[in-house]
ZAMARGU-4260 file (C-alpha; in steps of 0.2 Angstrom, whole numbers, plus 5000, padded with zeros to 4 digits):
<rodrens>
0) 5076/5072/4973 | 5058/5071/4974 | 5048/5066/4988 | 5029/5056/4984 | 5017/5049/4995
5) 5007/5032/4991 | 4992/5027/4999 | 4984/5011/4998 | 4966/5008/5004 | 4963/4993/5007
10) 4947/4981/5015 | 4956/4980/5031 | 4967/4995/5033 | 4975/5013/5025 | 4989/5016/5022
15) 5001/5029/5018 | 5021/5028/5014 | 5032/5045/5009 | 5044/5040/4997 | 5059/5050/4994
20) 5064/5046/4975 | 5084/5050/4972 | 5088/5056/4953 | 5098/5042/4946 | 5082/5026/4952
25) 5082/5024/4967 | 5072/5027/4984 | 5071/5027/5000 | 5055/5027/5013 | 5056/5039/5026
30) 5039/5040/5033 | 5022/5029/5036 | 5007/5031/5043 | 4995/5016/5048 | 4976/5015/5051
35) 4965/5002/5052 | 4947/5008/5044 | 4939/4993/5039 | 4932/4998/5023 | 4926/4980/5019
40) 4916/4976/5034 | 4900/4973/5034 | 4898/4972/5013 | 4892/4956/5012 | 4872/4960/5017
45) 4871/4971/5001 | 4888/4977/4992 | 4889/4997/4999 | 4903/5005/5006 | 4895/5007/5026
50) 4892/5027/5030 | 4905/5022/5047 | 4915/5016/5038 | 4917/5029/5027 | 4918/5043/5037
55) 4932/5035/5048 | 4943/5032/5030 | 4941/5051/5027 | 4948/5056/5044 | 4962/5045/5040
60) 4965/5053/5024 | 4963/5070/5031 | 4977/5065/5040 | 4986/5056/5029 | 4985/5073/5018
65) 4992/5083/5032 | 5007/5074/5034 | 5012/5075/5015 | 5010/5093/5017 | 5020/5096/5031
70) 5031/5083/5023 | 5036/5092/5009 | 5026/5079/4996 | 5024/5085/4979 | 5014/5070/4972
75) 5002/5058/4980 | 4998/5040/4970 | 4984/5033/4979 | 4976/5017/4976 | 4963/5006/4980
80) 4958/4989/4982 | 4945/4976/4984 | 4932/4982/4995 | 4930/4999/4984 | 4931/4988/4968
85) 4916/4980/4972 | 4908/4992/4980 | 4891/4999/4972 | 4893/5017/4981 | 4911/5019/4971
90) 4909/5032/4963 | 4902/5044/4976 | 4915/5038/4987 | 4929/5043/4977 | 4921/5058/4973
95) 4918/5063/4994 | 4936/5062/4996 | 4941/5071/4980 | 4931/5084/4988 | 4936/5082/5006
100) 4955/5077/5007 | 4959/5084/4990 | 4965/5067/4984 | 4962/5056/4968 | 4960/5038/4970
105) 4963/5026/4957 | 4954/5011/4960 | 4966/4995/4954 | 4960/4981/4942 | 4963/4961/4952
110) 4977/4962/4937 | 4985/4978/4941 | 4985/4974/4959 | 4992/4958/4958 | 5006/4962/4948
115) 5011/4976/4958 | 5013/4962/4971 | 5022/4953/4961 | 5034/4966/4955 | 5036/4971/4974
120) 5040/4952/4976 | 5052/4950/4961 | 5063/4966/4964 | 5065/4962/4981 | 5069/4944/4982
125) 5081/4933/4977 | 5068/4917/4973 | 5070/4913/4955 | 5053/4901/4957 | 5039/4907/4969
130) 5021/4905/4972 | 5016/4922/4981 | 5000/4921/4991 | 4995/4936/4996 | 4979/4939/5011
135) 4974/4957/5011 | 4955/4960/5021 | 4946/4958/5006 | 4954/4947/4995 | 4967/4933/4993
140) 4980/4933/4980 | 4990/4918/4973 | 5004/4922/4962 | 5013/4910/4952 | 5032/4917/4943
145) 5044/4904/4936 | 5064/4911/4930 | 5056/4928/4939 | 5042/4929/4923 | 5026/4931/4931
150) 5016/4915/4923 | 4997/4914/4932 | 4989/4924/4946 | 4971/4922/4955 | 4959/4935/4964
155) 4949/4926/4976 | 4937/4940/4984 | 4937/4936/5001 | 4951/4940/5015 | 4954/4942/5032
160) 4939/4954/5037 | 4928/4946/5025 | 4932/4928/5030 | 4930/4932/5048 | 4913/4941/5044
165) 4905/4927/5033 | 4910/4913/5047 | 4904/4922/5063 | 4889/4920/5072 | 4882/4917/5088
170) 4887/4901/5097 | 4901/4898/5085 | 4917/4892/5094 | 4932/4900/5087 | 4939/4885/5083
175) 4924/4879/5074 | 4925/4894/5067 | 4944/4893/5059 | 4939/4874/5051 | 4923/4880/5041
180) 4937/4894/5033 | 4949/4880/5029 | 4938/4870/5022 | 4929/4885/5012 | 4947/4889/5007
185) 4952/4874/5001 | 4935/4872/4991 | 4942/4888/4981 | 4960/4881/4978 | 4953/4866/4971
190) 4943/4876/4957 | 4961/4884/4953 | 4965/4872/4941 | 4985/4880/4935 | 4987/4879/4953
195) 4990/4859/4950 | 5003/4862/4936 | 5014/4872/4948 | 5031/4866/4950 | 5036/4858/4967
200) 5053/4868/4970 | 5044/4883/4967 | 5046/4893/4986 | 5030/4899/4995 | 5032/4916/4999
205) 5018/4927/5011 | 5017/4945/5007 | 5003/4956/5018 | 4999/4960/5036 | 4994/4945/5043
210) 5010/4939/5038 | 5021/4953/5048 | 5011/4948/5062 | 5014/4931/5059 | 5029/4936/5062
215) 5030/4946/5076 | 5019/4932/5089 | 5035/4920/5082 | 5048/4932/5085 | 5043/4933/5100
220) 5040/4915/5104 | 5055/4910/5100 | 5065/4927/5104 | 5074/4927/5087 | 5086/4940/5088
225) 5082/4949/5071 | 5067/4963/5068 | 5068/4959/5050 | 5052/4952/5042 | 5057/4953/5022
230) 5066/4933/5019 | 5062/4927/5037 | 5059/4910/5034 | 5048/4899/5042 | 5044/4880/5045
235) 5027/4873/5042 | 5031/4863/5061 | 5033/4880/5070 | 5019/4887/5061 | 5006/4875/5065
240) 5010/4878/5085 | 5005/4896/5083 | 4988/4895/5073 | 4984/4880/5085 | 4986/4891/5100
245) 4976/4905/5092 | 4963/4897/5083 | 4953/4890/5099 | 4957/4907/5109 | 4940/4919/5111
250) 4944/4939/5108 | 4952/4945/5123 | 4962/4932/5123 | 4968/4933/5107 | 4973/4954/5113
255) 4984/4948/5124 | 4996/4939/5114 | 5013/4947/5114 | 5015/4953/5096 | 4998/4949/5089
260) 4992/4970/5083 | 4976/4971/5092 | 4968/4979/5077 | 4969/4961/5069 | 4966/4949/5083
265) 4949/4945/5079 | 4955/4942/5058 | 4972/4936/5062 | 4963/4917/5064 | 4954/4917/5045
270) 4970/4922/5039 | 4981/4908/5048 | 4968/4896/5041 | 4969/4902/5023 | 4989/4901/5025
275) 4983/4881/5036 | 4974/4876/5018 | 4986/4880/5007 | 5003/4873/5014 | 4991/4858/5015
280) 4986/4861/4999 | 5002/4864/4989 | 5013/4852/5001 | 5022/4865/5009 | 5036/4863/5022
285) 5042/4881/5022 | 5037/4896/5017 | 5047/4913/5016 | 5041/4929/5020 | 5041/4944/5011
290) 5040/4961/5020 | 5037/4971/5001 | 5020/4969/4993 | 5008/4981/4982 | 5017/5000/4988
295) 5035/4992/4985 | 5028/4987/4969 | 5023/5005/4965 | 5039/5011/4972 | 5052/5003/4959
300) 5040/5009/4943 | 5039/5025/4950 | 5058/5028/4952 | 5064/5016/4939 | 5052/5014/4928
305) 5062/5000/4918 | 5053/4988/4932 | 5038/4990/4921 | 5044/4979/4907 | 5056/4969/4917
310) 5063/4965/4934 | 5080/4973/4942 | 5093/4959/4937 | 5104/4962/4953 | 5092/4964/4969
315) 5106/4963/4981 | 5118/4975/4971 | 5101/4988/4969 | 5097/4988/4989 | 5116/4989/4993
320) 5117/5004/4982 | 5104/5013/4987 | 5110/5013/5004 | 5129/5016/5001 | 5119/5033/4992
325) 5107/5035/5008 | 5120/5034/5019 | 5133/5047/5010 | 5146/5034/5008 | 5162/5038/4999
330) 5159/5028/4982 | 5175/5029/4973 | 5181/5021/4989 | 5167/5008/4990 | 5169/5004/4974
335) 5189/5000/4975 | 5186/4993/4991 | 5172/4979/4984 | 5184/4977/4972 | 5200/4974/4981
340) 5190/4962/4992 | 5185/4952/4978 | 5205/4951/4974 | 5209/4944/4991 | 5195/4933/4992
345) 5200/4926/4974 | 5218/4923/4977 | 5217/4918/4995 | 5204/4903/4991 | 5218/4890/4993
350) 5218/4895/5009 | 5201/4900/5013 | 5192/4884/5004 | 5175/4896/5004 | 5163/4894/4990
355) 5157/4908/4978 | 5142/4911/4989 | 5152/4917/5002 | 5157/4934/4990 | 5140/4938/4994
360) 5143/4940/5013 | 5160/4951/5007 | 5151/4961/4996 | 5137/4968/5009 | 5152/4970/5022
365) 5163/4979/5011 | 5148/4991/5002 | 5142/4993/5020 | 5160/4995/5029 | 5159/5014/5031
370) 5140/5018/5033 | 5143/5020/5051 | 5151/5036/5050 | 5132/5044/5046 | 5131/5040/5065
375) 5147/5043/5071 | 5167/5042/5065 | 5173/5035/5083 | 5170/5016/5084 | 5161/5017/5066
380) 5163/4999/5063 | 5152/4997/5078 | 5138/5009/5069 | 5142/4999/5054 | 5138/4984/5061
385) 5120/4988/5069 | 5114/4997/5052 | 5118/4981/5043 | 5111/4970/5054 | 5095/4985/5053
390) 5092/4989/5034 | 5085/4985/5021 | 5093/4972/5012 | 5085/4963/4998 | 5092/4948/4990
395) 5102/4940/5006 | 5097/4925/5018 | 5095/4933/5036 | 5112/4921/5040 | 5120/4931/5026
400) 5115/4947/5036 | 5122/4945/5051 | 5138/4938/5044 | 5139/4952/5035 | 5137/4963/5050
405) 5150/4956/5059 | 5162/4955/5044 | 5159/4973/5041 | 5163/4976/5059 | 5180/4968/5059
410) 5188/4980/5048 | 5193/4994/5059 | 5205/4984/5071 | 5189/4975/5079 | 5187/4957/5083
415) 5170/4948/5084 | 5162/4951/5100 | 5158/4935/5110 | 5142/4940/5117 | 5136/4951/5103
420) 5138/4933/5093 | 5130/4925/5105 | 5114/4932/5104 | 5112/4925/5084 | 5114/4910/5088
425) 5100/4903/5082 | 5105/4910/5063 | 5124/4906/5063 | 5136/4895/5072 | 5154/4892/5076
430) 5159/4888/5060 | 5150/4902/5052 | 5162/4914/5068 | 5176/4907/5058 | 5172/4913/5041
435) 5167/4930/5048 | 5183/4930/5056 | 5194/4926/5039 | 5182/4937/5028 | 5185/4951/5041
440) 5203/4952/5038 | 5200/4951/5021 | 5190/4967/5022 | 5202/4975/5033 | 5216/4974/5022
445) 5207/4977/5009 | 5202/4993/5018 | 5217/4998/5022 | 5225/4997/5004 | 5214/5011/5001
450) 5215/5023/5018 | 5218/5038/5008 | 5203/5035/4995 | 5215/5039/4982 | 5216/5022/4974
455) 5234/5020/4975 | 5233/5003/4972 | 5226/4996/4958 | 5228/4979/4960 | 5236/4963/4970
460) 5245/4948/4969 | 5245/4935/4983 | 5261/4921/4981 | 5259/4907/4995 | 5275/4900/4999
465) 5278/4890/5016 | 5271/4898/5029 | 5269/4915/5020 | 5259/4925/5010 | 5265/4938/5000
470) 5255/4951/4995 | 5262/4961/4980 | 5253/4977/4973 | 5251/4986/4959 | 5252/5005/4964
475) 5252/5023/4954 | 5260/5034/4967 | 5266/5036/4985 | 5256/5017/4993 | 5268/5020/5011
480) 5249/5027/5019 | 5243/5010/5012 | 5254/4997/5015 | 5258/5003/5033 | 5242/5001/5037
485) 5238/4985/5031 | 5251/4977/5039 | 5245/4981/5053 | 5233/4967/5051 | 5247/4954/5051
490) 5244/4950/5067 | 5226/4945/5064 | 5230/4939/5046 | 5244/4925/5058 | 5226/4918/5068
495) 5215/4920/5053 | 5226/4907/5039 | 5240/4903/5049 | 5251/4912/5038 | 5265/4927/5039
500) 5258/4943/5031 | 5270/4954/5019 | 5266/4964/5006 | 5278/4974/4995
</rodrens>
């Protein structure tokens, strides 16, 4: 295993993310660190770097340097962005902090920094058709990808912190302030001309800060139940509410928002009305939000460089890997597990009546069943269930994830909580309680077929007749461990479909 570091300096922010990158492709983070140095402010008079701001970046850099040491990192990637791009003291800025921190930066071309979005976008995401509009402080970045082939892309060079500074002024209201950016912003779309040939089904998708903390004032408007940013999906009617309230709000104001970062209060407004103009713009009534950007980008072609000529085929099956590794899980058993689920599922359909897409919600349970035990054996479904509803999971609808959750839960002789269930309601429902209750049972036999992790049984055959199911199962060796133990499901199995359980 290796452990990296990556730094991105951006207009608005630094930041640093250490990477641990296992030996068959794949990763993990497992630390970040987070300033806000506010590179680009202030470049519009004449195009240099400000001294303030530059010595404020090397502190964070000092920092971020110590951290990789004491962290064990044997290789930083660091990359920059807009502000230094342009920037006409460059090169003795790079050079001061090859000198003072001991760190090369690699300044990123608009191309290569937009496709690292887009490759963060693409191997983490389940949206075959997208339109990616990144707001970073110094630049805006629209991504268009059709059948997940990246097909245009635009650098506008202006974002949040530059925005905010070329429409401020004494006397200017903040509202004022918010409707001279859309309108600018809208100007610039309209010079874009592929952006007319883009397909309507293609998804909006927000990847940067602003985004996140878009999130967060939401979260906690509507107290939605998940932390999870990455494929939280959100309305254009709830978001118009939100830049509404902000947008007329003077500073301190704006600071005292619950969620809103006060580091971006005052460029949190330019960038709700860049997101304003362009669902107007493009017609959009909902836009999903992506929680992987430009470092997730350099993370997959850094442990699987594959991702450079082509995106991960499986999204879901990569992150649910990654962590049945991270997590230590048995994967012999994981694997014969998933397998026997999909068995169950399969031959139970008759009974079940779920669509295909519900093997989706059985597969993250069952990959995810035992990742619990990291925490704790006793009550490991209940561990189970918390680090699914906590992980990162790409490729999955929040819905799907908490289904999961609970699914996974159910399969160490656990039913659903009520007020556990309760608190998500505003992702799933009663009926969605009723599939988790069915796929649980699935996953508990399924489990139990394989209590000894021996693969005992290689396969089964489910024969309906009347009101029973008989399970018959195809076994090399002693299966009593097994059977005995799945039959202790029967009782579950009897309120679940309504049938008697044997299996022989």
């Amino acid at each position: 295993m290796e452990k990296i570091g990556i730094i991105d300096l951006g207009s608005n922010s630094a930041r640093l993310v250490i990477v641990n990158l296992f030996a068959d492709g794949y990763f993990m983070v497992v630390d970040e660190l987070k300033e806000s140095v506010r590179l680009g402010q202030d470049m519009e008079r004449d195009g240099f770097l400000k001294p303030a701001r530059v010595a404020e970046t090397i502190k964070t850099l000092k920092m971020f340097r110590k951290l990789c040491d004491v962290s064990g990192v044997t290789r930083i990637i660091a990359v920059a962005t807009e502000a230094v791009r342009r920037a006409k003291n460059q090169r003795s800025f790079l050079d001061e902090i090859q000198a003072t921190c001991g760190i090369k930066i690699r300044v990123l071309t608009a191309e290569e920094e937009a496709i690292y979005v887009y490759r963060g976008v693409i191997n983490t995401m389940d949206i075959p058709k997208g339109i990616v509009l990144e707001i970073g402080g110094g630049s805006t970045k629209i991504i268009y990808y059709n059948r997940r082939n990246l097909l245009n892309y635009v650098t506008l060079p202006f974002g949040a912190v530059t925005l905010t500074g070329m429409f401020s002024g004494e006397g200017v209201k903040p509202e004022e302030q918010a409707l001279k950016i859309e309108e600018f912003f809208t100007g610039q779309l309209e010079k874009v001309e592929w952006l007319k040939e883009v397909d309507p089904d293609a998804q909006m998708i927000g990847v940067g800060g602003s985004f996140r903390n878009l999130f967060k004032i939401t979260k906690m408007v509507h107290k939605y139940p998940l932390d999870t940013v990455h494929n939280y999906k959100m309305q254009t009617e709830d978001f118009i509410p939100v830049y509404d309230m902000i947008k007329v709000l003077d500073l301190d104001k704006k600071k005292k928002i619950k969620g809103l970062s006060t580091e971006r209060a005052d460029i949190l407004p330019a960038a709700l009305a860049v997101i304003n103009s362009f669902i107007k713009y493009m017609g959009v009534e909902q836009f999903t939000l992506s929680g992987a950007g430009l470092r997730e980008g350099i993370m997959f072609n850094q442990a699987l460089p594959m991702t450079i000529e082509k995106p991960i085929a499986d999204v879901l099956n990569y992150s649910l890997t990654t962590l049945v590794k991270y997590y230590e899980c048995e994967e012999t058993h994981v694997e014969h597990v998933v397998n026997l689920s999909i068995q169950l599922f399969k031959q139970l359909r008759v009974l079940h009546k779920f669509p295909r897409q519900y093997l989706k919600i059985l597969k993250v349970a069952s990959m995810l069943h035992d990742c619990g035990k990291r925490i704790k054996y006793y009550n490991h479904q209940r561990h189970s269930w918390y680090t699914v509803l906590n992980a990162t999971l790409y490729g999955v609808t929040h819905r799907e994830i908490v289904m999961a959750a609970f699914t996974a839960c159910c399969h160490n002789k656990e039913d659903v909580n009520a007020y556990d269930w309760a608190r998500y309601r505003d992702i799933v429902n009663e009926e969605d309680l009723e599939v988790v209750k069915k796929l649980g049972v699935m996953l508990r036999i399924a489990e139990s077929l394989d209590r000894a992790g021996a693969g005992t049984i290689k396969s089964i055959n489910c024969d309906i007749l009347g009101d029973s199911v008989i399970m018959k199962t195809e076994v090399e060796g002693d299966a009593t461990l097994e059977i005995k133990n799945a039959m202790a499901a029967s009782t579950e199995f009897r309120k679940a479909f309504h049938k008697n359980l044997e299996i022989l």
